[in-house]
Biopython code that builds the backbone (N, CA, C, O; Angstrom):
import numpy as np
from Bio.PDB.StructureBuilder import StructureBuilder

atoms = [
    (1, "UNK", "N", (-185.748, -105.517, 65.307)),
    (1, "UNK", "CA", (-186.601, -104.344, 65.350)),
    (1, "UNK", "C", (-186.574, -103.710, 66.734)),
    (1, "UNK", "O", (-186.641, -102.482, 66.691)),
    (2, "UNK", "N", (-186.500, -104.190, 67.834)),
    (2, "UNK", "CA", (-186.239, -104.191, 68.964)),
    (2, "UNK", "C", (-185.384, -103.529, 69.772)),
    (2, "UNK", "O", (-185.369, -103.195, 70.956)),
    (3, "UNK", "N", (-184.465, -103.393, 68.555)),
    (3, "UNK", "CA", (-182.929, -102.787, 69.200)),
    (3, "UNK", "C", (-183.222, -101.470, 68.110)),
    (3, "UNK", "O", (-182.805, -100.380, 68.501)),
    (4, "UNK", "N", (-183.517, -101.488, 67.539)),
    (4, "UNK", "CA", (-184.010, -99.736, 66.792)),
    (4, "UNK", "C", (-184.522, -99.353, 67.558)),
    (4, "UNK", "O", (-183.852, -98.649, 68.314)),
    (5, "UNK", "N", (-185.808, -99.507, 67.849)),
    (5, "UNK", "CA", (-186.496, -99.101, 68.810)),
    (5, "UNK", "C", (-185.837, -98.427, 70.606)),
    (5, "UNK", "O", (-186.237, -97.657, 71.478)),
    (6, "UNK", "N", (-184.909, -99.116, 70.406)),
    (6, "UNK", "CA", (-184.305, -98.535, 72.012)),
    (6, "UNK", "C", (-183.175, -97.970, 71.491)),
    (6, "UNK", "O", (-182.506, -97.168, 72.141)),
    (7, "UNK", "N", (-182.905, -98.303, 70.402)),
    (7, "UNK", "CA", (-181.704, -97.007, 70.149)),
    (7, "UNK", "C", (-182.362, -95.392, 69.979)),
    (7, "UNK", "O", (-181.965, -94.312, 70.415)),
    (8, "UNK", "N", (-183.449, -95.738, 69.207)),
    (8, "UNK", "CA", (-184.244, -94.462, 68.853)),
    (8, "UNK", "C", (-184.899, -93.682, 70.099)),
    (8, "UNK", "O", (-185.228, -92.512, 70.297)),
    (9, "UNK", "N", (-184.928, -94.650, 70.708)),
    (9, "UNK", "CA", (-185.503, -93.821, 72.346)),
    (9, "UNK", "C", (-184.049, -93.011, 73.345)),
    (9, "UNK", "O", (-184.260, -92.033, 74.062)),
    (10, "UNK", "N", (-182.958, -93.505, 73.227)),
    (10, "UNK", "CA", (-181.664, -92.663, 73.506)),
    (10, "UNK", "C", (-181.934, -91.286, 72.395)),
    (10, "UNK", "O", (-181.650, -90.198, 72.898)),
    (11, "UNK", "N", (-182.377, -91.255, 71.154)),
    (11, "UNK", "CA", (-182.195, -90.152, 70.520)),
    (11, "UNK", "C", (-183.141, -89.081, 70.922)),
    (11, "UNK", "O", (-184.334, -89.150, 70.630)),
    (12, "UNK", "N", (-182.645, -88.122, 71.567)),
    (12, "UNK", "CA", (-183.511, -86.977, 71.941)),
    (12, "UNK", "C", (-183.692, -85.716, 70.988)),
    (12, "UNK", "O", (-183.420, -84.650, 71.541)),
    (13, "UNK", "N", (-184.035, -85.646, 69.868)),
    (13, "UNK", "CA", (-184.069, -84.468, 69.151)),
    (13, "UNK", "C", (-185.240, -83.070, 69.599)),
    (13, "UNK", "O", (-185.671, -82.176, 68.871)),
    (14, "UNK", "N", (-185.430, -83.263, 70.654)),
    (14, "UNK", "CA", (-186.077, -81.772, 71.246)),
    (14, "UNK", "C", (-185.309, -81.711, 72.405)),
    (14, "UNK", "O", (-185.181, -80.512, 72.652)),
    (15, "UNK", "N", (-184.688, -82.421, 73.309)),
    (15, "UNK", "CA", (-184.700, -82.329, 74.114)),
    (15, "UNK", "C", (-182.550, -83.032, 74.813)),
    (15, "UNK", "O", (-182.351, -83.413, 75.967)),
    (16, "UNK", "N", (-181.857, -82.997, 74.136)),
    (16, "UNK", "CA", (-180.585, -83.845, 74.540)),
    (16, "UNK", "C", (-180.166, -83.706, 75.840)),
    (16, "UNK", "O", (-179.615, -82.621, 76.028)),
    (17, "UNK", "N", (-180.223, -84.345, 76.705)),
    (17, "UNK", "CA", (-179.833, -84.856, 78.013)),
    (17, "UNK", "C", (-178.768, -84.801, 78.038)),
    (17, "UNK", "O", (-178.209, -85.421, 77.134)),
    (18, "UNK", "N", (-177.886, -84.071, 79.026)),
    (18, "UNK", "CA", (-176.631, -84.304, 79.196)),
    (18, "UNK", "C", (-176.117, -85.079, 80.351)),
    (18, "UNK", "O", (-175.107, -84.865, 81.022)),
    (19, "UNK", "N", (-177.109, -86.132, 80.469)),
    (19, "UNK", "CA", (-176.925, -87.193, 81.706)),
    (19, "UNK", "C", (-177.210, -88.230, 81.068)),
    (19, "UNK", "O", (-178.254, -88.634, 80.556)),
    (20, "UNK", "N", (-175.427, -88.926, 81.198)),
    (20, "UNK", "CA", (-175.486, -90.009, 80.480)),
    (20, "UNK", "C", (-174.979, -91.263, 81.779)),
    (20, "UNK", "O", (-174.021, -91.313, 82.551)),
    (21, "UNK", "N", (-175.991, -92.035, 81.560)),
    (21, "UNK", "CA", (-175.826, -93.107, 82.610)),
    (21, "UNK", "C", (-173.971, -93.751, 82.759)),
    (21, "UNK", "O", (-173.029, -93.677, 81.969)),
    (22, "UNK", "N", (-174.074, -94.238, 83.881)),
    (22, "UNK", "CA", (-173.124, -94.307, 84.239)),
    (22, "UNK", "C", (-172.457, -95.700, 83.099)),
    (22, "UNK", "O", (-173.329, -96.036, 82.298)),
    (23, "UNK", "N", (-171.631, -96.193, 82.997)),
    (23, "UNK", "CA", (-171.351, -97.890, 81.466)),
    (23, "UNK", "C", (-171.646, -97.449, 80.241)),
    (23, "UNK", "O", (-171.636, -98.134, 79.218)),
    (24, "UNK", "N", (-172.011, -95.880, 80.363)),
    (24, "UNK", "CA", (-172.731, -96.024, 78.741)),
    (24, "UNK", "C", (-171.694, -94.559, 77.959)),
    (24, "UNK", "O", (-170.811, -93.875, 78.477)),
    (25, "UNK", "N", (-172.192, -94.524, 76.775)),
    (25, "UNK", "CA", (-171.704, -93.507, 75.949)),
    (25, "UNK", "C", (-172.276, -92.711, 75.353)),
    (25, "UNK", "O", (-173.384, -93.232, 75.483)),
    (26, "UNK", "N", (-172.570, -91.370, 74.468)),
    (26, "UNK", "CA", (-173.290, -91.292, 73.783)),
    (26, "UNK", "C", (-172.087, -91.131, 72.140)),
    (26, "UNK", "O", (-170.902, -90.799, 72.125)),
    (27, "UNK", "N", (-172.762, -91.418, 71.259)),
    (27, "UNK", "CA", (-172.152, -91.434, 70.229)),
    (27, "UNK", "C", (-172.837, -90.521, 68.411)),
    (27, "UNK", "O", (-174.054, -90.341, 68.375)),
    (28, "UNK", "N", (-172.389, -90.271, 67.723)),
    (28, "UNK", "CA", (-173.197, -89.339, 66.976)),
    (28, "UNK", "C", (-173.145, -90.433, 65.461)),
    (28, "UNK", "O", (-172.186, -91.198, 65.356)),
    (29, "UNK", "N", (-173.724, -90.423, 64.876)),
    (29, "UNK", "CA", (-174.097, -91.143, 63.804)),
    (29, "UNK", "C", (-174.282, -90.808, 62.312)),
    (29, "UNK", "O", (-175.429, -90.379, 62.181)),
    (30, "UNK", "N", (-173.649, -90.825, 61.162)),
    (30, "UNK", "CA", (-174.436, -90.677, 59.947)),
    (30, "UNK", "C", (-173.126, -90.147, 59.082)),
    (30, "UNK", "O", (-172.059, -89.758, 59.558)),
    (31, "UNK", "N", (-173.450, -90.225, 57.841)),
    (31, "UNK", "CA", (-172.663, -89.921, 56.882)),
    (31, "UNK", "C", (-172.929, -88.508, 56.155)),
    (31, "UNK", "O", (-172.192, -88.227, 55.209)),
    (32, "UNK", "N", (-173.856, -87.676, 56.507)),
    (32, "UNK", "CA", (-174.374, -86.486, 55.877)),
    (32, "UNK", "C", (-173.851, -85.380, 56.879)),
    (32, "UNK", "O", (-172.879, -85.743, 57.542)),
    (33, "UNK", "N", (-174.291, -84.156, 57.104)),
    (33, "UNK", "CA", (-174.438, -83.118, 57.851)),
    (33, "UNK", "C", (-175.762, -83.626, 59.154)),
    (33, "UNK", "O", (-175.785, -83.315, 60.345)),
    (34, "UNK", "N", (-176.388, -84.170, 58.657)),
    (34, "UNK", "CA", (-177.177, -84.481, 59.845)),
    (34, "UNK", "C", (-177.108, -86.179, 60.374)),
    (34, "UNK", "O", (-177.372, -87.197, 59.735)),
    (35, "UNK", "N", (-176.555, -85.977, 62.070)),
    (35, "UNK", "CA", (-176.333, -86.848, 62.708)),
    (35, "UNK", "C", (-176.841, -87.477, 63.509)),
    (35, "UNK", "O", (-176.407, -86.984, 64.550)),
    (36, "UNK", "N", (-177.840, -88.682, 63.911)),
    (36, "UNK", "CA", (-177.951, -88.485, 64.923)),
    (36, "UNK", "C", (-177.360, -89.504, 66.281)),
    (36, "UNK", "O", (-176.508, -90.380, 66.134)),
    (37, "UNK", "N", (-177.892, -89.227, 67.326)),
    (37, "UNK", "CA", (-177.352, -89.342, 68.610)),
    (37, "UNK", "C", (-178.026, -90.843, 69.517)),
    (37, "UNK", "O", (-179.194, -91.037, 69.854)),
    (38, "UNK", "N", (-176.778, -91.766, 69.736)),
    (38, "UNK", "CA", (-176.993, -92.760, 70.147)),
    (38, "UNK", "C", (-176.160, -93.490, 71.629)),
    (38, "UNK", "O", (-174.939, -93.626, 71.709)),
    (39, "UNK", "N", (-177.058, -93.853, 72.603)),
    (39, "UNK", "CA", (-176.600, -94.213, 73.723)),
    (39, "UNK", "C", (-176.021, -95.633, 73.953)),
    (39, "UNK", "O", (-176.655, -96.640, 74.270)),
    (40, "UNK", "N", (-174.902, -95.532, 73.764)),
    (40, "UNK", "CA", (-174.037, -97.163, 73.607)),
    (40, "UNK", "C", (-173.211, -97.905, 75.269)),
    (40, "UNK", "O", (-172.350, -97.288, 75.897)),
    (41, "UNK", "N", (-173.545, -98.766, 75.520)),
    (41, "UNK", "CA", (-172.932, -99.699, 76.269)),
    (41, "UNK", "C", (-171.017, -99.384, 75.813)),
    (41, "UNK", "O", (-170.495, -99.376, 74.699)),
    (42, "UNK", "N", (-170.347, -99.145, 77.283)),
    (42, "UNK", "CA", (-168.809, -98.877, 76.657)),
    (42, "UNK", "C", (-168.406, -100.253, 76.708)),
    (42, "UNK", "O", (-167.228, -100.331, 76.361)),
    (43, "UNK", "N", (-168.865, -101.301, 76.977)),
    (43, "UNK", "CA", (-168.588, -102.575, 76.665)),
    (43, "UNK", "C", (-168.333, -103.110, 75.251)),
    (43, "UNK", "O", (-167.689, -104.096, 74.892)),
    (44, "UNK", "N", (-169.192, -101.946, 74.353)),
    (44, "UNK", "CA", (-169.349, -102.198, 72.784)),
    (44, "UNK", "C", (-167.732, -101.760, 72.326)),
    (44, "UNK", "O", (-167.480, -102.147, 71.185)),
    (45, "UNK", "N", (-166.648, -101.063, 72.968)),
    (45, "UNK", "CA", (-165.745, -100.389, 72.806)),
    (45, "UNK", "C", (-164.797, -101.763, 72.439)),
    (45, "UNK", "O", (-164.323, -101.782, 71.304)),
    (46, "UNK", "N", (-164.578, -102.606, 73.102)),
    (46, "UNK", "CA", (-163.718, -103.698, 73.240)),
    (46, "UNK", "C", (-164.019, -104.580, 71.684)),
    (46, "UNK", "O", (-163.114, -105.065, 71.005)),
    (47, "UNK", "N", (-165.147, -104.627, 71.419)),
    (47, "UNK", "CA", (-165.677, -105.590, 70.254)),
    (47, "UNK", "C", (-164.690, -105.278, 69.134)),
    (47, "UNK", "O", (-164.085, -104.228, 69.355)),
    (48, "UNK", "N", (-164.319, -105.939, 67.891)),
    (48, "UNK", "CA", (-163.502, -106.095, 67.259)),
    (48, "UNK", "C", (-164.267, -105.186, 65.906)),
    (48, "UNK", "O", (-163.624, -104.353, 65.267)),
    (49, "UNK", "N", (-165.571, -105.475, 65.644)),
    (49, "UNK", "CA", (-166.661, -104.807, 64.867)),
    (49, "UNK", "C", (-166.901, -103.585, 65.081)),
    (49, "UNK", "O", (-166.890, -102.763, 64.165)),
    (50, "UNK", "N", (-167.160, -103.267, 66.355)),
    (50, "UNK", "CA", (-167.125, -101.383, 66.841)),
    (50, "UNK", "C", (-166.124, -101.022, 66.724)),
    (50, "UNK", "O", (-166.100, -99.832, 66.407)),
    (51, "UNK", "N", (-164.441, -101.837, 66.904)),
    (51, "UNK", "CA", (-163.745, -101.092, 66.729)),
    (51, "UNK", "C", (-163.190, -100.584, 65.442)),
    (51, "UNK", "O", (-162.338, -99.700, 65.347)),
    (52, "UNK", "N", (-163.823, -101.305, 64.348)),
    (52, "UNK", "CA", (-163.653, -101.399, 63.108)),
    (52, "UNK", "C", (-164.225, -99.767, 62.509)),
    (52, "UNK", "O", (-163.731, -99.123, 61.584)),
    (53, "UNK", "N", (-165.331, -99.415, 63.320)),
    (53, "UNK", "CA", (-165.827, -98.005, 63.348)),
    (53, "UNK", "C", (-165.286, -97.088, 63.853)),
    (53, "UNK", "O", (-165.394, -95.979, 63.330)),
    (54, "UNK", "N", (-164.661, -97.239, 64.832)),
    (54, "UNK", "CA", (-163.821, -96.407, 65.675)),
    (54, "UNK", "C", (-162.546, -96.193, 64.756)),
    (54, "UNK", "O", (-161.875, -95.162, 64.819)),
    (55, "UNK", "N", (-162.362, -96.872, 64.201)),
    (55, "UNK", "CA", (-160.795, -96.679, 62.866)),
    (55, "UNK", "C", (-161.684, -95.842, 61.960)),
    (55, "UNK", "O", (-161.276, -94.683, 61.891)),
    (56, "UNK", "N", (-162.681, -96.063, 61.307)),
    (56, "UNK", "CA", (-163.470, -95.477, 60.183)),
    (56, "UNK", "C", (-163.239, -93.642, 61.332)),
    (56, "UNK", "O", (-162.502, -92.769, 60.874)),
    (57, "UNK", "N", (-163.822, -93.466, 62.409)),
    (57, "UNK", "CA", (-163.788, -92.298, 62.829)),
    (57, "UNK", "C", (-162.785, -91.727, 62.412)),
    (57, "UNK", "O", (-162.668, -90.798, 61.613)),
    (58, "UNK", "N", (-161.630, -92.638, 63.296)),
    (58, "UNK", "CA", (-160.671, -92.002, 63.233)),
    (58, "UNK", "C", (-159.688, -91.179, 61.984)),
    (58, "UNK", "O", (-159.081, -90.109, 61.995)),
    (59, "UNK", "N", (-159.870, -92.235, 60.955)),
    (59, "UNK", "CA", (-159.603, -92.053, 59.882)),
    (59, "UNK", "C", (-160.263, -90.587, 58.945)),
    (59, "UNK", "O", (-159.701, -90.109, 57.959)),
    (60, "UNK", "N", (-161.474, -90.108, 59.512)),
    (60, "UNK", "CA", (-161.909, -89.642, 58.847)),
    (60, "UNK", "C", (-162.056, -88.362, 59.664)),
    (60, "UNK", "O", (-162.297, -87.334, 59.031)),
    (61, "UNK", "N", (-161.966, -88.310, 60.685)),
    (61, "UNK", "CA", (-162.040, -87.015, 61.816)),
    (61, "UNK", "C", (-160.446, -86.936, 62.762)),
    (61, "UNK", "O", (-160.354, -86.170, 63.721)),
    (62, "UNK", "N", (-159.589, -87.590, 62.442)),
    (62, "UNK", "CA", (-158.701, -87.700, 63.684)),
    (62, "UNK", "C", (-159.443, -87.308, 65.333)),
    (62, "UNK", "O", (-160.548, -87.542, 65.822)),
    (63, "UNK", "N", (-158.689, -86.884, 65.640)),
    (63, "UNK", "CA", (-159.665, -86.268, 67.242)),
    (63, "UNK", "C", (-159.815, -85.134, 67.459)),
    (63, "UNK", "O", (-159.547, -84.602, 68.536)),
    (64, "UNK", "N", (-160.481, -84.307, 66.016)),
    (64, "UNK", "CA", (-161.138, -83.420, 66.006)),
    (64, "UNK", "C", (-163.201, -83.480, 65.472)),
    (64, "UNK", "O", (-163.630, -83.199, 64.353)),
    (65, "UNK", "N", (-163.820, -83.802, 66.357)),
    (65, "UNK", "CA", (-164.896, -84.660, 65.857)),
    (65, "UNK", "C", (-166.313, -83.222, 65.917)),
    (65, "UNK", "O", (-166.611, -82.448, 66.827)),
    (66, "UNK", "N", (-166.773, -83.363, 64.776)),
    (66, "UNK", "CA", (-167.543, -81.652, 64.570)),
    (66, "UNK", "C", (-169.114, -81.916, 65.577)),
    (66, "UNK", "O", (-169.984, -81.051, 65.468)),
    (67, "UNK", "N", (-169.304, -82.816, 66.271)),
    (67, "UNK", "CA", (-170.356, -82.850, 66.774)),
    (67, "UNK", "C", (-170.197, -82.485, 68.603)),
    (67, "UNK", "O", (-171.128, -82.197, 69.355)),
    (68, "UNK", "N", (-168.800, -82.605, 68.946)),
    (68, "UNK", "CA", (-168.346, -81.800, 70.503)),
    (68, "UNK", "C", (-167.980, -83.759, 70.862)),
    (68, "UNK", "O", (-167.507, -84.177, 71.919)),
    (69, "UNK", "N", (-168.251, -84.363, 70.020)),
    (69, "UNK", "CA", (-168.448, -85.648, 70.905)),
    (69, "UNK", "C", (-167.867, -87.348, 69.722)),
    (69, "UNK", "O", (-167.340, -87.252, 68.614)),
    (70, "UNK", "N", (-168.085, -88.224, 70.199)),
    (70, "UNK", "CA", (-167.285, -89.159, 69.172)),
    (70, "UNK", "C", (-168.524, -89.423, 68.126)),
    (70, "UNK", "O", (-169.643, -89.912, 68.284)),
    (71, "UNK", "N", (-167.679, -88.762, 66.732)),
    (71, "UNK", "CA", (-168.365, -89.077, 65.309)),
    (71, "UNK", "C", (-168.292, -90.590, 65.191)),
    (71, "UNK", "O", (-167.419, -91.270, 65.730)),
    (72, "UNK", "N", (-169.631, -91.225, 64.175)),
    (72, "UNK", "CA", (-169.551, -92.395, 63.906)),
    (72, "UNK", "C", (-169.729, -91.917, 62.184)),
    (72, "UNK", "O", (-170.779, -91.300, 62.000)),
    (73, "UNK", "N", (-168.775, -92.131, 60.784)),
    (73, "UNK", "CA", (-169.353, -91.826, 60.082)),
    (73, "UNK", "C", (-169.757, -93.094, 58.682)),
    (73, "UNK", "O", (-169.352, -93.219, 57.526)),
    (74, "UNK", "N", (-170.590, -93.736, 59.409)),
    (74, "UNK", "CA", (-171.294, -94.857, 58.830)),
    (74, "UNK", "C", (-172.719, -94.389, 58.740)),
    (74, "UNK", "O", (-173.076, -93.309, 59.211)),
    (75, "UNK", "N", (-173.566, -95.264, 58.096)),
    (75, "UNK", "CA", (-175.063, -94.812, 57.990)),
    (75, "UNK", "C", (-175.526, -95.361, 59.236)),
    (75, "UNK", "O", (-174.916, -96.230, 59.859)),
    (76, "UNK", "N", (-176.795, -94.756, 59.648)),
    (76, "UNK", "CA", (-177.502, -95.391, 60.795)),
    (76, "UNK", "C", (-177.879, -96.785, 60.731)),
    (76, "UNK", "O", (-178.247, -97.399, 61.732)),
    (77, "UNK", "N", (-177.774, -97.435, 59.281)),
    (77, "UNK", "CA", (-178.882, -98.809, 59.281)),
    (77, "UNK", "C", (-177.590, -99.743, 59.462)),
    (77, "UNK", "O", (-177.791, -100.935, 59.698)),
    (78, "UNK", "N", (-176.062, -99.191, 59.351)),
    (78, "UNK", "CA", (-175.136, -99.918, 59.454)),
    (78, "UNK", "C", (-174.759, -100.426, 61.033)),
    (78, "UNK", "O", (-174.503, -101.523, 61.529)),
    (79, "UNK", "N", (-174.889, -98.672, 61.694)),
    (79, "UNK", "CA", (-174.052, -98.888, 63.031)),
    (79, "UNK", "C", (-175.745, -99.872, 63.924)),
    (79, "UNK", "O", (-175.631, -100.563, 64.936)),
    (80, "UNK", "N", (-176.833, -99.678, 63.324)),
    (80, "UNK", "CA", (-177.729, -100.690, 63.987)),
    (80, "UNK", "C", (-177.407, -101.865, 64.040)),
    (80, "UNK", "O", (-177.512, -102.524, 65.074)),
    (81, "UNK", "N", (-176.840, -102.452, 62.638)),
    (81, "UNK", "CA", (-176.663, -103.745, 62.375)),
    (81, "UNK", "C", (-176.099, -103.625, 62.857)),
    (81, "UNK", "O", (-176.885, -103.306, 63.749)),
    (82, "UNK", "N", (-174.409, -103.452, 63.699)),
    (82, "UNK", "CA", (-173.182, -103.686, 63.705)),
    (82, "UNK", "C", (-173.767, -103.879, 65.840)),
    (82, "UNK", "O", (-173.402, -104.884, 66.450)),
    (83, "UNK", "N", (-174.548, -102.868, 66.498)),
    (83, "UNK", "CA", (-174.685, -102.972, 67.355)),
    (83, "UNK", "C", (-175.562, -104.082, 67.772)),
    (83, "UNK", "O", (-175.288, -104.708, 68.796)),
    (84, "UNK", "N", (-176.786, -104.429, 66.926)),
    (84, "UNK", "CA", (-177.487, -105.435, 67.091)),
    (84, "UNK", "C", (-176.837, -107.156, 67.380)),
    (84, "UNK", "O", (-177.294, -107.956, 68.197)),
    (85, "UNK", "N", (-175.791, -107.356, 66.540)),
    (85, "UNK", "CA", (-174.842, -108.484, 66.828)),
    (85, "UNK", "C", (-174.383, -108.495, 67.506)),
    (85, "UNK", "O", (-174.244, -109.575, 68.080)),
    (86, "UNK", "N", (-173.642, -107.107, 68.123)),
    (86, "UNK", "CA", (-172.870, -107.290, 69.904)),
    (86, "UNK", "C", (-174.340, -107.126, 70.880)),
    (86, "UNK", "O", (-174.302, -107.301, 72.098)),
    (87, "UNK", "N", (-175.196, -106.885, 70.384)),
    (87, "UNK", "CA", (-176.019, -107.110, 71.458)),
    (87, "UNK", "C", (-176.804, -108.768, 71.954)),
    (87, "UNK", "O", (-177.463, -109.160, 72.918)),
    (88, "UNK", "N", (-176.241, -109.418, 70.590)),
    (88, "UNK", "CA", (-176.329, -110.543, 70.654)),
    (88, "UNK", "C", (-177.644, -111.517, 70.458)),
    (88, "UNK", "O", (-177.530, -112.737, 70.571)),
]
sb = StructureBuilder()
sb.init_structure("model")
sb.init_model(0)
sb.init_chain("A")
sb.init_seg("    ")
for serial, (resi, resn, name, xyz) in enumerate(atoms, 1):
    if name == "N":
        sb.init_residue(resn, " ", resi, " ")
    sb.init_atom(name, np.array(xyz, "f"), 0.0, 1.0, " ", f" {name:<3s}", serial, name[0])
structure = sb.get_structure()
């Protein structure tokens, strides 16, 4: 529950920051028209599980991604789970 919670606090929907800490990423989320926006450790990049998403992107956007930034197009309750285990 813990790690929702601080993912959901990276999501700025009034307000998106375009200052993104220095190790980190931001990433866009969801399987619909509406996405939202999540601040990831680039450490998560290396994992064998994120990268399993990063093929799903790719596969499905090549590196044309409609949000200006890297699509994730899994559901949110997935890429939680998937981040919650590399978070360990």
């Amino acid at each position: 529950m813990a790690i929702r919670q601080m993912l959901r606090r990276s999501l700025s929907n009034e307000r998106r920051s375009t200052e993104v800490p220095k190790g980190h990423l931001v990433v866009y989320v969801g399987e619909s028209d509406q996405k939202k926006r999540f601040l990831i450790p680039l450490s998560y990049l290396n994992h064998p599980s994120f990268q399993e998403l990063l093929c799903q992107a790719e596969e499905e956007f090549g590196f044309h991604h409609p949000m200006g930034g890297l699509t994730i197009p899994c559901s949110e309750e997935l890429f939680i789970d998937v981040t919650s285990y590399l978070r360990g």
